[in-house]
SEVEXPA-935098 format. One record per residue (C-alpha): residue number from 1; x, y, z; residue in three letters. Coordinates in Angstrom, 2 decimals, m for minus. Layout:
# residues N
<site><num>NUM</num><X>X</X><Y>Y</Y><Z>Z</Z><residuo>ALA</residuo></site>
...
***
This chain:
# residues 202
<site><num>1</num><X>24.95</X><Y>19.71</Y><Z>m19.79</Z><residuo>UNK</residuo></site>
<site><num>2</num><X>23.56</X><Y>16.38</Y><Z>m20.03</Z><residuo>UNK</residuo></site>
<site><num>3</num><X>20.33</X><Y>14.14</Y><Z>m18.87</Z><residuo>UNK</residuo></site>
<site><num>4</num><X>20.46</X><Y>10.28</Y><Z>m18.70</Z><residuo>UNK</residuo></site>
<site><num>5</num><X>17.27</X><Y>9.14</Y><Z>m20.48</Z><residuo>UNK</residuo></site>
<site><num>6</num><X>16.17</X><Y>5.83</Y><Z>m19.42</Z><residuo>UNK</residuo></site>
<site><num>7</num><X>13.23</X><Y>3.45</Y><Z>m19.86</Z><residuo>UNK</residuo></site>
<site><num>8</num><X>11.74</X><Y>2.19</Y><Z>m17.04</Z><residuo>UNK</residuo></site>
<site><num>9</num><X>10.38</X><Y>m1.33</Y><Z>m17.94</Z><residuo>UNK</residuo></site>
<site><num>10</num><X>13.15</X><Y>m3.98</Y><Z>m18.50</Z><residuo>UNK</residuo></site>
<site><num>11</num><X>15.63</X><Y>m1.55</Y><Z>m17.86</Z><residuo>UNK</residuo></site>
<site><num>12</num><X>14.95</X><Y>m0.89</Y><Z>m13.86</Z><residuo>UNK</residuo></site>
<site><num>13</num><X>12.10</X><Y>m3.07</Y><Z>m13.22</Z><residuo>UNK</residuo></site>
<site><num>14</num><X>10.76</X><Y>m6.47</Y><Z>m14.55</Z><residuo>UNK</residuo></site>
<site><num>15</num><X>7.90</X><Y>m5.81</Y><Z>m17.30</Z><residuo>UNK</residuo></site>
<site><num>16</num><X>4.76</X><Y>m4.78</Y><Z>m15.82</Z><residuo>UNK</residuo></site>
<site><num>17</num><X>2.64</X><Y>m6.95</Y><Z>m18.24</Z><residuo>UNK</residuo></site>
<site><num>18</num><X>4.51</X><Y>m10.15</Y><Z>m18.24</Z><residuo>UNK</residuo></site>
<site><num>19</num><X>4.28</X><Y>m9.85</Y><Z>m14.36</Z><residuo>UNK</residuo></site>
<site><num>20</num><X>0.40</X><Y>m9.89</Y><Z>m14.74</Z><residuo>UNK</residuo></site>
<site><num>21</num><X>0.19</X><Y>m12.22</Y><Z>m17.81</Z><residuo>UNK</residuo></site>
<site><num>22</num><X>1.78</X><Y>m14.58</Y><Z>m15.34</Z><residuo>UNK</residuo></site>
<site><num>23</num><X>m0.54</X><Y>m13.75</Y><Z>m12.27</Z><residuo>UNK</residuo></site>
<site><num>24</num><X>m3.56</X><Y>m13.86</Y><Z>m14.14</Z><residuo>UNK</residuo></site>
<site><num>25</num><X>m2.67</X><Y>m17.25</Y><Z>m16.21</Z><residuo>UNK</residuo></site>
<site><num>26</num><X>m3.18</X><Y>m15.04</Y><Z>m20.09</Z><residuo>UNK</residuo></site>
<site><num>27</num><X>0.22</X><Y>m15.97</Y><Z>m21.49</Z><residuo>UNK</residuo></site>
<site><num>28</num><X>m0.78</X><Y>m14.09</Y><Z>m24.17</Z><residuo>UNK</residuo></site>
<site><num>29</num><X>m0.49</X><Y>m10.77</Y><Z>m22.03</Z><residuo>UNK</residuo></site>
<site><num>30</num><X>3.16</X><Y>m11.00</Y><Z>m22.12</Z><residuo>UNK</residuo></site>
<site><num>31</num><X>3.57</X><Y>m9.67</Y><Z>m25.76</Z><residuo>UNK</residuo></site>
<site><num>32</num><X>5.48</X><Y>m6.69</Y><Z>m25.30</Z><residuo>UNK</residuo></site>
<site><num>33</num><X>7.24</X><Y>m3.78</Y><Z>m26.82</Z><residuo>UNK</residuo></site>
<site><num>34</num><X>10.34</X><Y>m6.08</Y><Z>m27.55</Z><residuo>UNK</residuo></site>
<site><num>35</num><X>7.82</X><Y>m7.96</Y><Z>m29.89</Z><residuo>UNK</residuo></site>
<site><num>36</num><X>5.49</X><Y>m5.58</Y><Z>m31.40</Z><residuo>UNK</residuo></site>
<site><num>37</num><X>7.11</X><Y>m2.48</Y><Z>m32.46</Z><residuo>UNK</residuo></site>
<site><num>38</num><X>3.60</X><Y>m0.64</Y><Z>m32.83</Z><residuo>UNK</residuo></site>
<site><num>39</num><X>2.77</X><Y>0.44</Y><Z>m29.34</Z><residuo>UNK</residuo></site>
<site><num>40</num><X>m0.94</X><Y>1.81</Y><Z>m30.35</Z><residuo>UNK</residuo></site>
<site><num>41</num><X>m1.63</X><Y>m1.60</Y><Z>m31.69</Z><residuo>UNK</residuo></site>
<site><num>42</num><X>m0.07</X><Y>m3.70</Y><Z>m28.98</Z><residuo>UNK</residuo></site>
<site><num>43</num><X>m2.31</X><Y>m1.43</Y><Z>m26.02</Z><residuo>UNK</residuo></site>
<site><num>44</num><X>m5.18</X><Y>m2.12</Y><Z>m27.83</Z><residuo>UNK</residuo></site>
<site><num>45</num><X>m4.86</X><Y>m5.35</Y><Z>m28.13</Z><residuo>UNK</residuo></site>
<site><num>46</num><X>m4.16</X><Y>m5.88</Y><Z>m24.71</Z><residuo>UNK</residuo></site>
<site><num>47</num><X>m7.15</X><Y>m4.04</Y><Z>m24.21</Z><residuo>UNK</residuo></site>
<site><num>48</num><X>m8.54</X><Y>m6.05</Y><Z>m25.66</Z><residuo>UNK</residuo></site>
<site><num>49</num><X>m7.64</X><Y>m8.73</Y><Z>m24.07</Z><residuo>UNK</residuo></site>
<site><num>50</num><X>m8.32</X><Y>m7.43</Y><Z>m20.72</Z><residuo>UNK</residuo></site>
<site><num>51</num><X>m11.90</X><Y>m6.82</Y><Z>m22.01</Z><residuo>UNK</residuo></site>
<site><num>52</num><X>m12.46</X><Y>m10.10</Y><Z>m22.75</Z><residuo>UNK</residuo></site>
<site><num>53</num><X>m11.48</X><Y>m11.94</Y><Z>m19.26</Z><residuo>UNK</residuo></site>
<site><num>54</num><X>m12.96</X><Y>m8.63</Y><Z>m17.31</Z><residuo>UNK</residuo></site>
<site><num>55</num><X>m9.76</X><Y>m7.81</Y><Z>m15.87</Z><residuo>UNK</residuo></site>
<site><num>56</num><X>m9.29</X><Y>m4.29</Y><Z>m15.37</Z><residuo>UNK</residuo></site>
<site><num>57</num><X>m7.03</X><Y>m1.52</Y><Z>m13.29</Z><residuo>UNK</residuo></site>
<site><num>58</num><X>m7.39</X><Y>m2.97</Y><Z>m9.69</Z><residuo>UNK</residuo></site>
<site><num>59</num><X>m6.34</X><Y>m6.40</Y><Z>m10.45</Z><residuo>UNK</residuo></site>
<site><num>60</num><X>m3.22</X><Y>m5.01</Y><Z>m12.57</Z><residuo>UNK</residuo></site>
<site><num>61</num><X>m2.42</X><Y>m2.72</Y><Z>m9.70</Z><residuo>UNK</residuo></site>
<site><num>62</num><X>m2.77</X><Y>m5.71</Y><Z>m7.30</Z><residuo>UNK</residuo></site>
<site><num>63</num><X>0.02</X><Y>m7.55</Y><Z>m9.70</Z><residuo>UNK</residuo></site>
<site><num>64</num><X>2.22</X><Y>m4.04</Y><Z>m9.39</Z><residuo>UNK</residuo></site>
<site><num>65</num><X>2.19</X><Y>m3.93</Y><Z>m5.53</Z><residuo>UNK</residuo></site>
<site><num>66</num><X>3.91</X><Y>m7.13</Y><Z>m5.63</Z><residuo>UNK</residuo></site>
<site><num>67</num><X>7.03</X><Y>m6.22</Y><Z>m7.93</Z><residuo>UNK</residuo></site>
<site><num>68</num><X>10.38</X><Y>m5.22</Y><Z>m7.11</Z><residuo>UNK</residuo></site>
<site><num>69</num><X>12.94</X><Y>m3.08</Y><Z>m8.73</Z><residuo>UNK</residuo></site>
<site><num>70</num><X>15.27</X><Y>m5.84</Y><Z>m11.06</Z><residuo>UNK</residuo></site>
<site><num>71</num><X>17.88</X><Y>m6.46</Y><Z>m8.58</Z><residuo>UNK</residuo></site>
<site><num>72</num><X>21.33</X><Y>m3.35</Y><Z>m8.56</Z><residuo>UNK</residuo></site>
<site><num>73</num><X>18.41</X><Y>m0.78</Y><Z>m10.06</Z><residuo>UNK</residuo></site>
<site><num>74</num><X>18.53</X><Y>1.07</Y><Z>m7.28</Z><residuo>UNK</residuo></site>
<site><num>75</num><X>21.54</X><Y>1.02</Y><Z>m6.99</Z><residuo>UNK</residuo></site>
<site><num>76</num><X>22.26</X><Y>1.82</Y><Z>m10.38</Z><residuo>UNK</residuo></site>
<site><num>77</num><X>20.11</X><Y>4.41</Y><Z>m10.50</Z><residuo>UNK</residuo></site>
<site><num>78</num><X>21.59</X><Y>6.03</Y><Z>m6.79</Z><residuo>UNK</residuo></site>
<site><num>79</num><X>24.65</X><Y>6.25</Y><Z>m8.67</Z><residuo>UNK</residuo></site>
<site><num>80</num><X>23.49</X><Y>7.60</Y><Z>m12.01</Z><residuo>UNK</residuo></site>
<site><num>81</num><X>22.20</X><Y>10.29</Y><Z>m10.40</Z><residuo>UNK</residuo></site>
<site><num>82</num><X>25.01</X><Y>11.42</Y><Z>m8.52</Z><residuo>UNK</residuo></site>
<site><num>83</num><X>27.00</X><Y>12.24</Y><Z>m12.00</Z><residuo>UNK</residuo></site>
<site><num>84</num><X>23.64</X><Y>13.16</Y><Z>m14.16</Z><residuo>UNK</residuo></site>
<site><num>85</num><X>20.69</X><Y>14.50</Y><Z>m14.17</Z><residuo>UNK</residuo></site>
<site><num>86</num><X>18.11</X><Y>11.41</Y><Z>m15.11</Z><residuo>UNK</residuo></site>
<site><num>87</num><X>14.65</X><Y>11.14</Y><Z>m16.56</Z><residuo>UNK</residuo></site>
<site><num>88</num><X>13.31</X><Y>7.93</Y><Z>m16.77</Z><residuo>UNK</residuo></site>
<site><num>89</num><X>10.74</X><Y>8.07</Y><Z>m20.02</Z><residuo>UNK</residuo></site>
<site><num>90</num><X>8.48</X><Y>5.24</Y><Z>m20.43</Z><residuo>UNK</residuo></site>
<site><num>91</num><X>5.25</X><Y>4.10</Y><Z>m22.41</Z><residuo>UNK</residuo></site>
<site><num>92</num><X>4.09</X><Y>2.94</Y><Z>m19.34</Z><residuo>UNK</residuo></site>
<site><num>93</num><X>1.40</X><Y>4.61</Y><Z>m17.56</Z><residuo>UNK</residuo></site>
<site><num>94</num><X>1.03</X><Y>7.05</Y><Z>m14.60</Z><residuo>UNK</residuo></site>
<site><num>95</num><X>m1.79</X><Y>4.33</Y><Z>m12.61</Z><residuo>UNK</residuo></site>
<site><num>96</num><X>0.58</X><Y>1.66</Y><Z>m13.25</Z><residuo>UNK</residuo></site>
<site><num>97</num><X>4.13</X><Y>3.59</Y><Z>m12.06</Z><residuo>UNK</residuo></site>
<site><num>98</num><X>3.19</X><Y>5.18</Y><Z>m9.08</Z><residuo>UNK</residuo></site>
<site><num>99</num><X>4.12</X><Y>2.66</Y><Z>m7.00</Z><residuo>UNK</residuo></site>
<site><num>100</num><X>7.46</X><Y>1.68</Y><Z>m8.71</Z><residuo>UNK</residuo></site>
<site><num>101</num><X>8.43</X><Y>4.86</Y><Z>m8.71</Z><residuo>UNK</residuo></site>
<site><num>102</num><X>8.07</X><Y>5.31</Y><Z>m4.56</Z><residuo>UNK</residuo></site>
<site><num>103</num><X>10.52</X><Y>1.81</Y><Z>m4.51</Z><residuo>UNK</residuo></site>
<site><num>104</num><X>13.36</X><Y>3.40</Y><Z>m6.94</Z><residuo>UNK</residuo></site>
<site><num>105</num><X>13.48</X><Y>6.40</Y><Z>m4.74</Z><residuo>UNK</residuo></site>
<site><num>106</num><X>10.93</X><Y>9.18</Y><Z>m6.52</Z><residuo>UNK</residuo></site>
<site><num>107</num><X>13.18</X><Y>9.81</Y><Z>m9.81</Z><residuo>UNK</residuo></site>
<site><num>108</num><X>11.80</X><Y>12.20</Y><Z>m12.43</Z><residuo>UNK</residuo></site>
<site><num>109</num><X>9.04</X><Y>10.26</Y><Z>m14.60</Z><residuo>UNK</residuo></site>
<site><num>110</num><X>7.87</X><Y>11.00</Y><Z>m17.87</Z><residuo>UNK</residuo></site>
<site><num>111</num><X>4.93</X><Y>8.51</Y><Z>m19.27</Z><residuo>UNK</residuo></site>
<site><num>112</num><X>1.27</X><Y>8.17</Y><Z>m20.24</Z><residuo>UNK</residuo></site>
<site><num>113</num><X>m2.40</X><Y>8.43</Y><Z>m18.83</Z><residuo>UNK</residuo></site>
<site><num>114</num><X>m4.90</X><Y>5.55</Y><Z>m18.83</Z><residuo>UNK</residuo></site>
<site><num>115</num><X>m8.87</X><Y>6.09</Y><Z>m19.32</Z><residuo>UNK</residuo></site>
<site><num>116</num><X>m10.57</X><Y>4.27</Y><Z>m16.89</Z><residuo>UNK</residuo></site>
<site><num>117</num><X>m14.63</X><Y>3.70</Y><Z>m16.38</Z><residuo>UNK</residuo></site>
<site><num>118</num><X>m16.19</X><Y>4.03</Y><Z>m13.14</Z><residuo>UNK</residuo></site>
<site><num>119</num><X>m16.00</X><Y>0.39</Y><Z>m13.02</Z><residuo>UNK</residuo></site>
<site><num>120</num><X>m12.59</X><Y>m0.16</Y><Z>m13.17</Z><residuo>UNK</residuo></site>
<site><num>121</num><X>m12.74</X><Y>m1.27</Y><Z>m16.50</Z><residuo>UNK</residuo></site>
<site><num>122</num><X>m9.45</X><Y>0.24</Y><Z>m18.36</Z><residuo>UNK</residuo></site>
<site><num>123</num><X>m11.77</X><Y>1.68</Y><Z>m21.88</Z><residuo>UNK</residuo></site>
<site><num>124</num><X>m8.65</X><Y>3.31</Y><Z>m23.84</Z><residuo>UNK</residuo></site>
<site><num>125</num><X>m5.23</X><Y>5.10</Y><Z>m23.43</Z><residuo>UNK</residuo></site>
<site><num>126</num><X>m3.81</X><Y>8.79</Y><Z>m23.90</Z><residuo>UNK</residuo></site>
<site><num>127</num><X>m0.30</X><Y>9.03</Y><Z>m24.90</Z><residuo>UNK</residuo></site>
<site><num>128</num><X>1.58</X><Y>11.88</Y><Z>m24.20</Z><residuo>UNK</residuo></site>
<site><num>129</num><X>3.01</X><Y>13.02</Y><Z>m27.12</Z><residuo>UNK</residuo></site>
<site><num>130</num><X>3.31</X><Y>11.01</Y><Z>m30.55</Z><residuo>UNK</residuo></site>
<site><num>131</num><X>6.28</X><Y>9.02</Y><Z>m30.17</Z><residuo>UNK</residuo></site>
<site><num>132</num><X>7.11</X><Y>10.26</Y><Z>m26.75</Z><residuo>UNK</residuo></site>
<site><num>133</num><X>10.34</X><Y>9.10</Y><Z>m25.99</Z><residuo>UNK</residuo></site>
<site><num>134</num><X>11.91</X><Y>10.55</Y><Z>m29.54</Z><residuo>UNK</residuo></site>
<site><num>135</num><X>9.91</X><Y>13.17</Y><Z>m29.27</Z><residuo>UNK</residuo></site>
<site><num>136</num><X>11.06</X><Y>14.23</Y><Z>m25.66</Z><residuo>UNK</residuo></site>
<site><num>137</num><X>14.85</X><Y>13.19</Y><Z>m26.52</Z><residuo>UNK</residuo></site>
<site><num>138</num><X>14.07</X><Y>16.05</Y><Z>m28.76</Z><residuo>UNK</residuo></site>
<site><num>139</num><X>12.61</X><Y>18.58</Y><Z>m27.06</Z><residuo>UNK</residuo></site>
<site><num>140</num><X>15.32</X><Y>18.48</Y><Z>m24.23</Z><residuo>UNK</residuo></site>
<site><num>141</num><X>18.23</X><Y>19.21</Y><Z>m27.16</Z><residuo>UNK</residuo></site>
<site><num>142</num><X>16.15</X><Y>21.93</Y><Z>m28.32</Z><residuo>UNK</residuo></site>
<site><num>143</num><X>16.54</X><Y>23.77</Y><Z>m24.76</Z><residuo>UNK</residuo></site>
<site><num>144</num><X>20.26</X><Y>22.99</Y><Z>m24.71</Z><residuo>UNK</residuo></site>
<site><num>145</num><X>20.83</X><Y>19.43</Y><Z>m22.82</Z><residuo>UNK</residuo></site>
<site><num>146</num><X>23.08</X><Y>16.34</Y><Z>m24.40</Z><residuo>UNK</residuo></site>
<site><num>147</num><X>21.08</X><Y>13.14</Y><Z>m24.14</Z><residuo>UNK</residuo></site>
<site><num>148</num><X>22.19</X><Y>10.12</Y><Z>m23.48</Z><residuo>UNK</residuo></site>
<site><num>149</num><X>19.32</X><Y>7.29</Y><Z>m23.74</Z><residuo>UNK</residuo></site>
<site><num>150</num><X>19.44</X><Y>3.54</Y><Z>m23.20</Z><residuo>UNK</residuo></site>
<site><num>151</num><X>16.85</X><Y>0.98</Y><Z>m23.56</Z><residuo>UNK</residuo></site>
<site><num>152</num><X>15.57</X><Y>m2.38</Y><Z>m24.33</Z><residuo>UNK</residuo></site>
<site><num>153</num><X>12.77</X><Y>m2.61</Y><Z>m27.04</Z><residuo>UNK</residuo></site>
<site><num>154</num><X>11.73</X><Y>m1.76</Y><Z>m29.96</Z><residuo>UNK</residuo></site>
<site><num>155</num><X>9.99</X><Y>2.08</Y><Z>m28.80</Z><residuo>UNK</residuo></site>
<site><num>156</num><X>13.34</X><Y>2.94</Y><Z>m27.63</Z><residuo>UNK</residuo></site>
<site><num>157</num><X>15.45</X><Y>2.71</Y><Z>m30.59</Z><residuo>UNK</residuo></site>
<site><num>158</num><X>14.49</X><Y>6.17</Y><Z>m31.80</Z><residuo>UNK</residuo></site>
<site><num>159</num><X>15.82</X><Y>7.95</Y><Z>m28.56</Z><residuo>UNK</residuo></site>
<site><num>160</num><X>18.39</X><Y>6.12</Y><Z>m28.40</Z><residuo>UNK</residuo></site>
<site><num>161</num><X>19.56</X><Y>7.07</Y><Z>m32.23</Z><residuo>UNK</residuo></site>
<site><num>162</num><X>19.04</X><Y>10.86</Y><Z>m31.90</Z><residuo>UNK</residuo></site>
<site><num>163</num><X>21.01</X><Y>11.05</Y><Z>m28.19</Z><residuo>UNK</residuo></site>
<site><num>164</num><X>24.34</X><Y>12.07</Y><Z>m28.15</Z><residuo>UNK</residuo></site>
<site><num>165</num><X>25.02</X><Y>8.34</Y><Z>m26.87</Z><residuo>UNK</residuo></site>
<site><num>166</num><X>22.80</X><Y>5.47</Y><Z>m26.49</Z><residuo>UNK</residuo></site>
<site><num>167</num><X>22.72</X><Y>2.35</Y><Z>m25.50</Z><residuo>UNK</residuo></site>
<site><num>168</num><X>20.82</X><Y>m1.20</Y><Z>m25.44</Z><residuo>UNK</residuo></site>
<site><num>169</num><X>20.36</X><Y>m2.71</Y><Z>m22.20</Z><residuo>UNK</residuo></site>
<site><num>170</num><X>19.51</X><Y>m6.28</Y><Z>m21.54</Z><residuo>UNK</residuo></site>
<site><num>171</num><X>17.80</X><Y>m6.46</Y><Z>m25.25</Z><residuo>UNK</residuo></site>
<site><num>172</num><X>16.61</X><Y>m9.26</Y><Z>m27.35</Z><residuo>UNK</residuo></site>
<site><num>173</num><X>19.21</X><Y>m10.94</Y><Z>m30.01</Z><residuo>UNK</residuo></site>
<site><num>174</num><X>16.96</X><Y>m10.01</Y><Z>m32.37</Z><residuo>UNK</residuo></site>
<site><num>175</num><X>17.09</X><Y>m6.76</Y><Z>m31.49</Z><residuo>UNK</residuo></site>
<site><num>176</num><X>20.87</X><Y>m6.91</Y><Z>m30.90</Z><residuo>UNK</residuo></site>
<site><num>177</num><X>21.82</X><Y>m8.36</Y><Z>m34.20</Z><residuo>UNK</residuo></site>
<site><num>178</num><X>19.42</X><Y>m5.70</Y><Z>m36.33</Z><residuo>UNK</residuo></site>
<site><num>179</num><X>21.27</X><Y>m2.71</Y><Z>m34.77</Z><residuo>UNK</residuo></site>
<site><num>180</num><X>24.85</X><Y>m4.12</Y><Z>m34.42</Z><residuo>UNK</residuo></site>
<site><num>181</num><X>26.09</X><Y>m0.49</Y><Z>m34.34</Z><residuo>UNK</residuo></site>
<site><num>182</num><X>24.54</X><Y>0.22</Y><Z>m30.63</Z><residuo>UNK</residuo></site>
<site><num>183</num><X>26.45</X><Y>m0.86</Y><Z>m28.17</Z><residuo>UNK</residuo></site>
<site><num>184</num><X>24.38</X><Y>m3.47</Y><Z>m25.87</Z><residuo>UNK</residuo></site>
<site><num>185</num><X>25.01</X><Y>m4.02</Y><Z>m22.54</Z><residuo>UNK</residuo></site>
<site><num>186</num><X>24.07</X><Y>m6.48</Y><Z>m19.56</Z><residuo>UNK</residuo></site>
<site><num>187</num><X>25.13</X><Y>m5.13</Y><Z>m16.34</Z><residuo>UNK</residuo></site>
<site><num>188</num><X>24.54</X><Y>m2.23</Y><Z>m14.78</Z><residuo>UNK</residuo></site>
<site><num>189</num><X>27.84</X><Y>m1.62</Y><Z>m13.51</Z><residuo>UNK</residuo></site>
<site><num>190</num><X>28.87</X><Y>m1.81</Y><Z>m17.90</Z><residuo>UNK</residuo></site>
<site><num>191</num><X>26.07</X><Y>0.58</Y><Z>m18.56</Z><residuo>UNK</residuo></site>
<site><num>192</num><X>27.57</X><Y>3.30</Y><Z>m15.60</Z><residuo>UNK</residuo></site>
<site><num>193</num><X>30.48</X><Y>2.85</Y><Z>m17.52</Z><residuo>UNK</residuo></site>
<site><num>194</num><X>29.58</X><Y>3.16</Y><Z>m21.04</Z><residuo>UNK</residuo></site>
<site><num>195</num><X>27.32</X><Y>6.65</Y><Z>m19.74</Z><residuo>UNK</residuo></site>
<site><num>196</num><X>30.73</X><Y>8.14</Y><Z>m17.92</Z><residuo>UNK</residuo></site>
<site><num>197</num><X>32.48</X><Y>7.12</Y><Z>m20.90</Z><residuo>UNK</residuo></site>
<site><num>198</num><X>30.21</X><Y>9.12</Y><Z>m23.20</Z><residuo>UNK</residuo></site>
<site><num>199</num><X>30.17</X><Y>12.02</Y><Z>m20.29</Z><residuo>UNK</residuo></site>
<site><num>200</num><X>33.89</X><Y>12.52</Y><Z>m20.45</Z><residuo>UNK</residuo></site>
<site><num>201</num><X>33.46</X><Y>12.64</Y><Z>m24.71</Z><residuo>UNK</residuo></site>
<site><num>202</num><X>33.23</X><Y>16.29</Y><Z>m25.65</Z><residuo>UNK</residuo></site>
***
């Protein structure tokens, strides 16, 4: 039996914190996972960050309400799921998902947990698990399920590697040409393909 692992961010929706580096004018907020491939240190500087201009949950949520799934994800997704059981695993956050979630149709979530002062004021982050998507890739072989994962930065490479197939999705080149033996993709209708492909692969 298989599950379709996915990552949320880049893969079915634009990235949450270019979206607000771009409503709140901090270009600097749109460092992502595709750039730093330490997630602990890339939150905390953002925290950081955040800190600094006294930006905190609200105003990101504000930014949130505004975005859209990337256009076909629903789509996409509908379809997916008609074939395979999906879990969408992300770094991303429960506060910041909820809403996202309700526009791609309520599919099974896996992420994180933000700490958050009375204030507002976003004071530190609890992940999961230690390298959550690998380590829940993992867990769901251990209990008997084939994984196929796909993603597009850096934290998804190691799910990706241990599924049975995996896939890149609308990556970086750099990330493209340093793992020339995953297949990359650009359209969802390849990526349905490549996933049936691997399906029918026994």
């Amino acid at each position: 039996m298989y599950i379709t692992c996915l990552d949320v961010e880049g893969v079915l929706v634009p990235e949450i914190w270019i979206a607000f580096a771009e409503a709140s004018g901090i270009p600097e907020l749109k460092k992502t996972t595709r750039d730093e491939p330490d997630y602990d240190k890339l939150m905390r500087w953002r925290l950081g960050i955040l800190k600094e201009h006294g930006l905190g949950l609200k105003e990101i949520q504000a930014t949130i309400e505004k975005i859209d799934p990337l256009p076909g994800a629903k789509e996409f997704l509908d379809e997916l799921r008609t074939f395979s059981q999906v879990i969408l695993i992300s770094d991303t956050f429960t506060e910041f998902a909820a809403p996202l979630m309700k526009k791609l149709g309520y599919p099974t979530l896996f992420c994180n947990s933000l700490e958050v002062a009375d204030n507002g004021e976003i004071t530190g982050f609890k992940m999961r698990v230690e390298q959550s998507k690998l380590t829940t890739v993992k867990a769901l072989q251990s209990i008997g399920f084939e994984t196929i994962a796909s993603g597009d930065s850096y934290n998804d490479l190691g799910m990706i590697q241990a599924s049975k197939a995996g896939f890149l999705f609308r990556s970086t080149d750099k990330i493209k040409a340093d793992y020339p033996q995953i297949p990359a993709y650009e359209t969802y209708e390849e990526l349905l393909g490549a996933i049936k492909k691997a399906m029918d692969e026994k």
